[in-house]
C-alpha positions in Angstrom: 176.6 91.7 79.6 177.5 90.1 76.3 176.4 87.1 75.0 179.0 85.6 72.0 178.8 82.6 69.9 178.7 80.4 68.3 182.0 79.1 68.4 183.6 76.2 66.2 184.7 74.2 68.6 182.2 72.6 71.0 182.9 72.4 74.8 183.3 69.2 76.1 179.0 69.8 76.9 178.5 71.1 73.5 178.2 74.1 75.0 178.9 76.7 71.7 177.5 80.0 73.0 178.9 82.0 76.0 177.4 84.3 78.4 179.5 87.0 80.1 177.9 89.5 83.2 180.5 92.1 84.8 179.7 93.8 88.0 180.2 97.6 87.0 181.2 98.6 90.4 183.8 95.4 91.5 184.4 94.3 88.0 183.8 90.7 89.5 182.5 88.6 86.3 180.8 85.5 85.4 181.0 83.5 82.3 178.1 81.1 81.8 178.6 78.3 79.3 175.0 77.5 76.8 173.9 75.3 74.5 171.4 77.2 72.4 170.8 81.3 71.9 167.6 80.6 73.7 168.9 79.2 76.7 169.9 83.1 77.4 166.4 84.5 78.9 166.2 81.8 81.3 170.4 81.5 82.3 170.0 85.8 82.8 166.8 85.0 85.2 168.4 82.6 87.2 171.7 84.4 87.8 168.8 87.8 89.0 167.5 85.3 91.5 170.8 83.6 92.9 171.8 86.9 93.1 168.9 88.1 94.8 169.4 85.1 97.7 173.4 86.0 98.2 173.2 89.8 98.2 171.8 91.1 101.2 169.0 93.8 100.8 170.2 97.5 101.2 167.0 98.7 101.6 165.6 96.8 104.8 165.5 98.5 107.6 167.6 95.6 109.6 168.9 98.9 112.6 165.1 99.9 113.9 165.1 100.6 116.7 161.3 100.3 118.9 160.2 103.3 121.2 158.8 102.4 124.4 
């Protein structure tokens, strides 16, 4: 994760800081475009909880099987 700015030229939202998370394992990354420093708690907790809706969970036990 690294978090860079700010920059001296704006984005076309005057976006002047940037937000950058790499996936250790796939090295599949996502850039996130802010306004403000202090836009980065709340742009790190949404990513946790989109991430949280698209990943499936590991640790269910979605193969039980019932005993009769």
């Amino acid at each position: 994760m690294d978090l860079f700015g700010s920059v001296n030229i704006q984005s076309l939202g005057g976006k002047l800081f940037t937000l950058v998370i790499v996936d250790e394992y796939s090295r599949y990354t996502w850039v996130f475009f802010l306004i403000a420093k202090s836009d980065t708690p709340q742009e790190i907790i949404s990513f946790i909880l989109r991430m949280e809706n698209v990943v499936p969970d590991s640790s269910s036990n979605q193969h039980a099987t019932s005993r009769e």
